[in-house]
ZAMITOR-831388 format. One record per residue (C-alpha): residue number from 1; x, y negated, z. Coordinates in pm, whole numbers, plus 32768, in hexadecimal, padded with zeros to 4 digits. Example, Ala and Ser with C-alpha at 12.3 -4.5 7.8 and 13.67 -1.06 7.14 Angstrom:
<sites>
SITE   seq     c1     c2     c3
SITE     1   84CE   81C2   830C
SITE     2   8557   806A   82CA
</sites>
This chain:
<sites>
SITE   seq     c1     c2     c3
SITE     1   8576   7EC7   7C72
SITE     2   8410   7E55   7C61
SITE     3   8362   7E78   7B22
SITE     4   8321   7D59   7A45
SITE     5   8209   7C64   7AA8
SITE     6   811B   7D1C   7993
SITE     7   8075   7C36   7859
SITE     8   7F1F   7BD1   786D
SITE     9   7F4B   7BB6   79F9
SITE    10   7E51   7AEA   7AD1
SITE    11   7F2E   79B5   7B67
SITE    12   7E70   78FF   7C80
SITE    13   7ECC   777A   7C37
SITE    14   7E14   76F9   7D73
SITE    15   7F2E   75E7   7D62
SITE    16   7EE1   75A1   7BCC
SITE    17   7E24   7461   7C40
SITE    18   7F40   73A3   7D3C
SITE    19   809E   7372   7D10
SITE    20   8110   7470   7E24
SITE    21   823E   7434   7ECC
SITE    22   8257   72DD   7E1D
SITE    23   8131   7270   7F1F
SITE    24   8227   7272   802A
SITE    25   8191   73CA   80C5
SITE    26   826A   74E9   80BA
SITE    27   8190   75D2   7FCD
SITE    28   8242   7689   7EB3
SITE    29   8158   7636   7D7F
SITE    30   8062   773E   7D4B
SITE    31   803C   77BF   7E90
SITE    32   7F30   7810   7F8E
SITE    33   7F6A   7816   811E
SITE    34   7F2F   794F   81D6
SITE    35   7E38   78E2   8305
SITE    36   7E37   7A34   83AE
SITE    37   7E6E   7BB2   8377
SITE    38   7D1F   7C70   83B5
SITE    39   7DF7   7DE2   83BE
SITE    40   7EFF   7E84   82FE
SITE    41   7E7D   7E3A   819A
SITE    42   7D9E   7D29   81C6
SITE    43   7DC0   7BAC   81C7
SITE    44   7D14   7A3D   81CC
SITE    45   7D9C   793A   811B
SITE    46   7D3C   77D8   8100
SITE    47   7CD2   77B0   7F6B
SITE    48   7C64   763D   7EF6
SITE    49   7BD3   7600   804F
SITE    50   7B3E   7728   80A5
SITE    51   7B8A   7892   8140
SITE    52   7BC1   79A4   806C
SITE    53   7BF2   7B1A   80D0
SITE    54   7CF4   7BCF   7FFE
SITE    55   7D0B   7D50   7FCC
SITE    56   7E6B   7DB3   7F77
SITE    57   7E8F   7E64   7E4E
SITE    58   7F6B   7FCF   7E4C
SITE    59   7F31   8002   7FAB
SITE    60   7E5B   8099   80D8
SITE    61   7ED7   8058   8244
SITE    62   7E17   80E9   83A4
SITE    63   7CD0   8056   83ED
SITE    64   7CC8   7F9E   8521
SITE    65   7BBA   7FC0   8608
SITE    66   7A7D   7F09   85AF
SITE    67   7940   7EE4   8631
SITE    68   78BA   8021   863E
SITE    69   79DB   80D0   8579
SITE    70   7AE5   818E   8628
SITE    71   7C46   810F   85AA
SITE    72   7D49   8207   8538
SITE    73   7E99   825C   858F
SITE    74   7FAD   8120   8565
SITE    75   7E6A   804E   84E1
SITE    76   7EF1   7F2E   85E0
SITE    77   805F   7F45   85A8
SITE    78   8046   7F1A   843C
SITE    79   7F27   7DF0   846D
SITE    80   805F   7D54   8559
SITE    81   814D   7DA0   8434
SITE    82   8067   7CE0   8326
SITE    83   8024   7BC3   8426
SITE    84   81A2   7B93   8467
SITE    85   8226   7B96   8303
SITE    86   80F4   7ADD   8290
SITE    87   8028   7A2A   83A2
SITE    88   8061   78A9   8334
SITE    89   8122   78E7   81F3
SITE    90   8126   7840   80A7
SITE    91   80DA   7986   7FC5
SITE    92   80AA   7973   7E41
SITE    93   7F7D   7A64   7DCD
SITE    94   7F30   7B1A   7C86
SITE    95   7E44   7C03   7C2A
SITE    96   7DDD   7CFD   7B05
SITE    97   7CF3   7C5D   7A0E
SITE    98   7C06   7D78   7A0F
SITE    99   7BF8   7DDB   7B7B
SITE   100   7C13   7CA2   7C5D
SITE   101   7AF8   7CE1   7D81
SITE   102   7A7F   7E01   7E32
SITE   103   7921   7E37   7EAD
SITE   104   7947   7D8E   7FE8
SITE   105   7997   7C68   7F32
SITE   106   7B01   7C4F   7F6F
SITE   107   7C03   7BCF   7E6B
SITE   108   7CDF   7CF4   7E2D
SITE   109   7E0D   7C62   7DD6
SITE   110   7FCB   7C8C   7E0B
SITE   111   8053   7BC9   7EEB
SITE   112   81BC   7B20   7E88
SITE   113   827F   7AA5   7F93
SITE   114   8357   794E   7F3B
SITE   115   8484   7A04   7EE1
SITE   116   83B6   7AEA   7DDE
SITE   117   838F   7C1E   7EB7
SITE   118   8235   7CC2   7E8C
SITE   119   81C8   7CF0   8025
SITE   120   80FC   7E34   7FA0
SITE   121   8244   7ED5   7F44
SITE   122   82D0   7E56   80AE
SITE   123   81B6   7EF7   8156
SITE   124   81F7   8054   80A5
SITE   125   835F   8052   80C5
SITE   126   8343   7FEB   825E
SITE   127   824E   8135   8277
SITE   128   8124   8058   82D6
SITE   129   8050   80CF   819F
SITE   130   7FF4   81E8   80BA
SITE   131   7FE0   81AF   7F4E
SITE   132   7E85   81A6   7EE0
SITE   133   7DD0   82B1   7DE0
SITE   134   7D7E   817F   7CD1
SITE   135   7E68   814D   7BE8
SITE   136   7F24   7FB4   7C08
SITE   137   801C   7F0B   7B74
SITE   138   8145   7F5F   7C4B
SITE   139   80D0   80D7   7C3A
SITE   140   8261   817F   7C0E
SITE   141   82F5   8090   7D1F
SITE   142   81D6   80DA   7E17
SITE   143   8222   8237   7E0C
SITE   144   8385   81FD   7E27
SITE   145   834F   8113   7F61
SITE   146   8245   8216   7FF9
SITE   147   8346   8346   7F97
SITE   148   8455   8269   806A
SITE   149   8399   8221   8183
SITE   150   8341   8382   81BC
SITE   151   849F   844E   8178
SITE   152   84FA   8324   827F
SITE   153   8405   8368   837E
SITE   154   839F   81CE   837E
SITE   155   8230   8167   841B
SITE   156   813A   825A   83DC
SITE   157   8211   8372   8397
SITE   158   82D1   8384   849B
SITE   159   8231   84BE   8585
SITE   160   8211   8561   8448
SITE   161   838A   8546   83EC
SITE   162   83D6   85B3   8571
SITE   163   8308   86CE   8504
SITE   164   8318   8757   83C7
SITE   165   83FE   8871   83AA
SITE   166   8525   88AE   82AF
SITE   167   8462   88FD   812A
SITE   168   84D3   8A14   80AC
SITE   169   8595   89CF   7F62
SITE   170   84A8   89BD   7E42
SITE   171   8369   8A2B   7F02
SITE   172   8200   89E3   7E91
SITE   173   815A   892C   7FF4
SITE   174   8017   8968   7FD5
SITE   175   7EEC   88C2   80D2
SITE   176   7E3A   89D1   8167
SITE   177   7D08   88B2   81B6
SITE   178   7CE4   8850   8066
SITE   179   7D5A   8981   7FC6
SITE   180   7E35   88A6   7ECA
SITE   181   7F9E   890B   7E94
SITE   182   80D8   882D   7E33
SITE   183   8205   885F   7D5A
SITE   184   836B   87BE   7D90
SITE   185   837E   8669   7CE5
SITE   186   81FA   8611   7D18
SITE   187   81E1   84AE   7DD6
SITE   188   8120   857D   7ECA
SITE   189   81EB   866B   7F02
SITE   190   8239   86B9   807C
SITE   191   813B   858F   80E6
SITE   192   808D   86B5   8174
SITE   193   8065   86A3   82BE
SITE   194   812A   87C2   837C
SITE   195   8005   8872   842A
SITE   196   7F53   88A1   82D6
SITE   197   806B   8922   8207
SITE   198   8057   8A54   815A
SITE   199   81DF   8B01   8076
SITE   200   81B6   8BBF   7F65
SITE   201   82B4   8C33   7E75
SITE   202   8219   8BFD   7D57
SITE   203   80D8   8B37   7CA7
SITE   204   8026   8C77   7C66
SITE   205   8056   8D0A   7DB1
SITE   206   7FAA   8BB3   7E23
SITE   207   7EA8   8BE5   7D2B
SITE   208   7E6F   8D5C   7D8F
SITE   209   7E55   8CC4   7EDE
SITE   210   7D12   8BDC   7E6C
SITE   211   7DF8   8A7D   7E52
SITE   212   7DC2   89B5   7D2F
SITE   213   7EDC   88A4   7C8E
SITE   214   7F09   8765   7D48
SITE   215   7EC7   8650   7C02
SITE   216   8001   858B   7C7F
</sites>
């Protein structure tokens, strides 16, 4: 079950000003329209007249290829994800009080589709996105989504679930690139990737070996 919409949230109004659906349009009051999906966690919406690029919240998908920039692996199916679920939508917005752009000058924001369902969730649950390192409102259900996406083998996980070989029970994985171990019931626990992993028996063994704690 999601987590309650938290107090002191952002709500966008851009509808605050019209009577909505009493105009004889068909937009749910409060809303914004999605006018295209610029890649996996990245949007325009139409906002009192203008274009607005959003930045979802909780989430980082593949880059797509850009300019100069190489994309990344599944970068254009989860863009086509985004654009089908969202490409000419109604969409509700909100955003935390005290973080609401980033420092390209996008509105970081969670997306609510009309039948409440926050899209960012979606996106983690369908495998399309990794949870992001800064902490957001929907924190405990992102990691839930992300956890079921990979045990399932959805989107970006799935050559790593073909992959990954049987965990020993109780093992400490460690990542022999960033010489950071993880310990059963950490959210990151077996996100690492196959070729990196490292078993040990035992934290101090991992230690001994030069690993330090993962944080989470």
């Amino acid at each position: 079950m999601l987590l309650a919409v938290a107090v002191g949230a952002v709500l966008l109004d851009v509808a605050a000003h019209s009577p909505g659906t009493g105009r004889g349009d068909d937009r749910p009051r409060g809303s914004v329209l999605v006018t295209a999906a610029i890649d996996g966690d990245t949007i325009e919406v139409e906002r009192e007249g203008q274009r607005v690029r959003v930045r979802l919240k909780c989430v980082d998908a593949p880059e797509i290829a850009h300019r100069s920039r190489p994309g990344e692996p599944y970068g254009p199916e989860a863009a086509t994800y985004t654009e089908t679920l969202l490409a000419s939508k109604w969409v509700r917005l909100e955003s935390d009080p005290e973080d609401r752009w980033d420092r390209h000058g996008r509105l970081l924001a969670y997306v609510f589709l009309p039948d409440g369902t926050v899209f960012n969730l979606n996106l983690l649950r369908e495998g399309w996105a990794r949870v992001t390192r800064y902490p957001c409102r929907f924190q405990r259900d992102a990691r839930e989504a992300e956890r079921e996406a990979h045990a399932a083998g959805r989107g970006i996980w799935r050559d790593s679930a073909r992959a990954a070989p049987a965990v020993p029970a109780g093992a400490i994985i460690g990542n022999r690139r960033s010489r950071v171990y993880h310990v059963p019931g950490q959210p990151t626990y077996e996100n690492v990737i196959p070729r990196n992993r490292v078993y040990f028996d035992t934290e101090e063994a991992a230690r001994r070996a030069g690993y330090r704690r993962a944080l989470r």
